[in-house]
C-alpha positions in Angstrom: 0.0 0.0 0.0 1.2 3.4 -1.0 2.1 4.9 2.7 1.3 8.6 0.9 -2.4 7.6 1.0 -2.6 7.1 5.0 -4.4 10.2 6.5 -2.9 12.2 9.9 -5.2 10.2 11.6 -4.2 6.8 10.5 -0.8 7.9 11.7 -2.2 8.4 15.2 -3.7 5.1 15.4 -0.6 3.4 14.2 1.7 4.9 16.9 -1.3 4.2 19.6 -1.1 0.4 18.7 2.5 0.5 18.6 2.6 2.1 21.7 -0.3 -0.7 23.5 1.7 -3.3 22.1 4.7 -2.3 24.1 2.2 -2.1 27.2 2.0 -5.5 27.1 5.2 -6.0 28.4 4.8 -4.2 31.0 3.8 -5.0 34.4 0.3 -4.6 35.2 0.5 -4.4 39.3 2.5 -1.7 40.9 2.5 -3.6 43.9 6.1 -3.3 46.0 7.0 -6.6 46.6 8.6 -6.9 50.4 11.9 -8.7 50.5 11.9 -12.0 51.4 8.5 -13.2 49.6 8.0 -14.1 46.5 6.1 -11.6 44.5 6.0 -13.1 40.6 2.7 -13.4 40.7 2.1 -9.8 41.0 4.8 -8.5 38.4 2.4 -10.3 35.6 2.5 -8.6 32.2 -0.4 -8.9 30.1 1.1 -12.0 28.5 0.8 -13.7 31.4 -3.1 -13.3 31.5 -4.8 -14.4 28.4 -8.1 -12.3 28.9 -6.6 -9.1 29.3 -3.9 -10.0 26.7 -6.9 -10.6 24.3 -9.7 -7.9 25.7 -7.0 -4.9 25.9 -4.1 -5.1 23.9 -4.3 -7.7 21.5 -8.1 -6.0 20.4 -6.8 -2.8 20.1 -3.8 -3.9 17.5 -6.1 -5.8 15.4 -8.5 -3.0 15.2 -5.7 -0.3 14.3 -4.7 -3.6 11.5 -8.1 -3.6 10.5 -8.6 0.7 9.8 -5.3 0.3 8.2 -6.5 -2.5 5.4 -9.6 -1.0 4.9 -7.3 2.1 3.2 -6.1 -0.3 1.1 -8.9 -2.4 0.2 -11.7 0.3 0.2 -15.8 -1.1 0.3 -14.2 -4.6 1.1 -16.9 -6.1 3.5 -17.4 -8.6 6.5 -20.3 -9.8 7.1 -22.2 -6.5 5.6 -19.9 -4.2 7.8 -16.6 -2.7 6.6 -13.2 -3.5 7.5 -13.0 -0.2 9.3 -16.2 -0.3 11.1 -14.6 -3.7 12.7 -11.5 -1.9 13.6 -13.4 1.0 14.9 -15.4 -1.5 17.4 -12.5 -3.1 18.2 -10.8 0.1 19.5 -13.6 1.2 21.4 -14.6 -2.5 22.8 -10.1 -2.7 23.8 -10.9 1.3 25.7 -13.7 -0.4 27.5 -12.2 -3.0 29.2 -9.0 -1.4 29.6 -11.4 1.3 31.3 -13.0 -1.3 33.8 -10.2 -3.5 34.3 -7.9 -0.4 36.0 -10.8 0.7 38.4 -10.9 -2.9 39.6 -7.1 -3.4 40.2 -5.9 -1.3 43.4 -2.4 -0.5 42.3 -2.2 -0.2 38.6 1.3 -0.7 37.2 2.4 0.7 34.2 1.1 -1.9 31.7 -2.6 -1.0 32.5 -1.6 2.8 32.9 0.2 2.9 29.5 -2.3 0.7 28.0 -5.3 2.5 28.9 -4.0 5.8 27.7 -2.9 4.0 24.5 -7.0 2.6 24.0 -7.9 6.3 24.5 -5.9 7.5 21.4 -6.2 5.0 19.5 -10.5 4.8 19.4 -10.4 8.6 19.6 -8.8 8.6 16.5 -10.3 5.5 15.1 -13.9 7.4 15.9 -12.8 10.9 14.5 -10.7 10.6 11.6 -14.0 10.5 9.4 -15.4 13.5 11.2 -12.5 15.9 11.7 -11.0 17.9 8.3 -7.4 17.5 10.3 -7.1 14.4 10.7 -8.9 13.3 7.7 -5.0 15.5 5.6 -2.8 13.1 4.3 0.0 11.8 6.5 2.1 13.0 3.5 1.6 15.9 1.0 2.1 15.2 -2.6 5.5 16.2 -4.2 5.8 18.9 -6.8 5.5 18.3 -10.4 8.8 17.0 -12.0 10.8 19.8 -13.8 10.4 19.7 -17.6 12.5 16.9 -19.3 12.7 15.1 -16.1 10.8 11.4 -16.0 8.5 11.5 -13.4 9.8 8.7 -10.4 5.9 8.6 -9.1 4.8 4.7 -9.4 4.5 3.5 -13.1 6.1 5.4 -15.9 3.4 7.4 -17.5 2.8 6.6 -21.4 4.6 8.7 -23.9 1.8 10.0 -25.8 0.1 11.5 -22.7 3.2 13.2 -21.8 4.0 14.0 -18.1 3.8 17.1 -15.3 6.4 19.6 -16.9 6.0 19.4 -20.2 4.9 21.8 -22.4 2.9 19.6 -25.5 1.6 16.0 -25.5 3.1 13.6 -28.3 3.7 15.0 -32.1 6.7 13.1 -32.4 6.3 10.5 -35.4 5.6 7.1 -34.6 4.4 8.0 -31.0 0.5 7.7 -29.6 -1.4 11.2 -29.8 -2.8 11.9 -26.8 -6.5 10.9 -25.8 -9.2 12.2 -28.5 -6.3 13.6 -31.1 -6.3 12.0 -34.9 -3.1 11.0 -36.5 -1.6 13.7 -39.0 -2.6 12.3 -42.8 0.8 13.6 -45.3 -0.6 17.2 -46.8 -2.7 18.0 -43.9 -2.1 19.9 -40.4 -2.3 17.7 -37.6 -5.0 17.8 -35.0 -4.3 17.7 -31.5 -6.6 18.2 -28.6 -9.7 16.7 -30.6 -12.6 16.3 -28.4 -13.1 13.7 -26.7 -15.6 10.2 -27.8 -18.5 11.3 -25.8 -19.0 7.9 -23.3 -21.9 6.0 -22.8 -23.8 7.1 -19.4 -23.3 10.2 -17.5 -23.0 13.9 -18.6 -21.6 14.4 -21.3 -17.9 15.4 -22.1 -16.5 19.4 -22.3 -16.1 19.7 -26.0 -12.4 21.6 -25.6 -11.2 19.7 -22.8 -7.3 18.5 -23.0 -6.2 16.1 -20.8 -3.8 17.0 -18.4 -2.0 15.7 -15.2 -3.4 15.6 -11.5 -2.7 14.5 -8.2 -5.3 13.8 -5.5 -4.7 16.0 -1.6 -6.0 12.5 0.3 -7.2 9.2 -1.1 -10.2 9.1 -3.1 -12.3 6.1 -4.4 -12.0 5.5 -8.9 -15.8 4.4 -9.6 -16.7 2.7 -13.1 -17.7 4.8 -15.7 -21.5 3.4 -16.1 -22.2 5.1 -12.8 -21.5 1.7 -10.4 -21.5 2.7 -6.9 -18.9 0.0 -5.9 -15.4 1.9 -6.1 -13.2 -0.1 -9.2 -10.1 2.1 -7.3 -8.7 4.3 -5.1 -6.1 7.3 -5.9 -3.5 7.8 -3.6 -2.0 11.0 -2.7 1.5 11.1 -4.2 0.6 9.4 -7.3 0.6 11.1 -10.9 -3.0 10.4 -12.6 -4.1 11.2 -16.0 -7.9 13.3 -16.3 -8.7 12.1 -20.2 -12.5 13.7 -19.8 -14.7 16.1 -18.1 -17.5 14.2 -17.1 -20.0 17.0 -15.5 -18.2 17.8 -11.8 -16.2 14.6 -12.1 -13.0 13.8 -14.2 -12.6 10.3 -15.9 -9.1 9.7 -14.4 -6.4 6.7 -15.9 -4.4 5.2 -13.6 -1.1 3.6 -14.4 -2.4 0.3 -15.1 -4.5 1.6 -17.6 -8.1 1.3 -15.7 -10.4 3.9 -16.4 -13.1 5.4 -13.9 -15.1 8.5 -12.5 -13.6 10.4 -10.1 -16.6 12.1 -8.5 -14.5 14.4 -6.2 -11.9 16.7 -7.5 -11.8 19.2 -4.8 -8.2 20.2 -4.0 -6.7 19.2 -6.8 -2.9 18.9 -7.6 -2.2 19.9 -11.4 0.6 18.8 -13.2 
């Protein structure tokens, strides 16, 4: 998975399960052990009890798991729910008992202390990344445009009749591909570049003078099919150099580098190449 489509807010929840998993090696009783009696029994980590190991830490790493494959498999379901709606109940169902189990245990050690401030993160940010614009920013922006005559390094390289961010024309070399819509040159004529577009089957149609460019996406955004199927075919990653081949009302039919086709639906925020 491209790391440049996590949002600030999957960062948070990775460090808070990083951070409960080393809880779990902690001890869980701050008792103070008097000398001459044995005390192992009360410097337990969490490994040493397989209910809290499971109801605290271990649920709270396999939710952050879960939110973290559902950015790379996006409308995959369990079930009828989403992978992240199974991550999110995790992390809230780890905070609970973490919650519960502390008030019951006298003298908390620093595994339960740790841990339940580690659950609190980690569902806080598992329940608000949807809901708040700040977390919902990429983890990392988008690099700039590569400078003209310099191959683009950003996944796949892009075909050479589309051209790539920084240059100034798309194909008319002989031989080459013409860019989307244009028509060959025929000998004793002037060639045609920037033809419209095919209009495509579905939708609204196509802007008449519309030349394709470059774009890059500001956070990860679902690629749906163009004959309007609600299930994502998809997703664009921040980072990532995509070609917009048609105006499609609000939306943009995008390429990706593997040569899928799809509606883009949101183009808010933008990158231009």
């Amino acid at each position: 998975m491209n790391i440049r489509s996590l949002s600030r807010g999957d960062g948070v929840v990775i460090g808070a399960a990083v951070v409960l998993f080393i809880a779990s090696f902690l001890d869980l009783s701050g008792f103070d052990c008097p000398s001459g009696v044995d005390c192992s029994g009360y410097s337990a980590n969490a490994w040493d009890s397989l209910s809290l190991l499971m109801g605290i830490f271990l649920a709270g790493v396999i939710g952050a798991a879960l939110l973290i494959v559902s950015r790379a498999v996006p409308g995959r379901k369990v079930a009828g729910f989403e992978l992240g709606q199974f991550g999110a109940a995790f992390t809230v169902f780890s905070l609970w008992t973490a919650f519960w189990t502390i008030i019951d245990v006298p003298d908390a050690g620093a595994g339960l202390i740790l841990g339940l401030l580690a659950t609190l993160v980690l569902a806080g940010a598992a329940v608000a990344t949807p809901l708040v614009p700040a977390l919902k920013g990429p983890l990392m922006g988008a690099p700039r445009p590569a400078a003209q005559g310099v191959q683009p390094t950003y996944g796949q390289q892009p075909a050479q009749g589309y051209g790539y961010p920084g240059q100034q024309q798309f194909g008319g070399q002989p031989g080459q591909p013409q860019p989307y819509g244009a028509q060959q040159a025929q000998p004793g004529q002037p060639e045609q570049q920037h033809a419209a577009p095919q209009a495509p089957q579905g939708g609204g149609a196509p802007a008449a003078d519309f030349t394709p460019f470059w774009f890059a996406v500001p956070v990860a955004r679902p690629l749906y099919g163009e004959d309007g199927s609600p299930n994502p075919i998809a997703e664009l990653a921040p980072g990532t150099w995509y070609l917009a081949v048609e105006q499609r009302g609000p939306g943009l039919i995008a390429q990706t580098q593997d040569g899928r086709r799809g509606l883009l639906q949101d183009t808010t925020g933008i990158q231009r190449g």
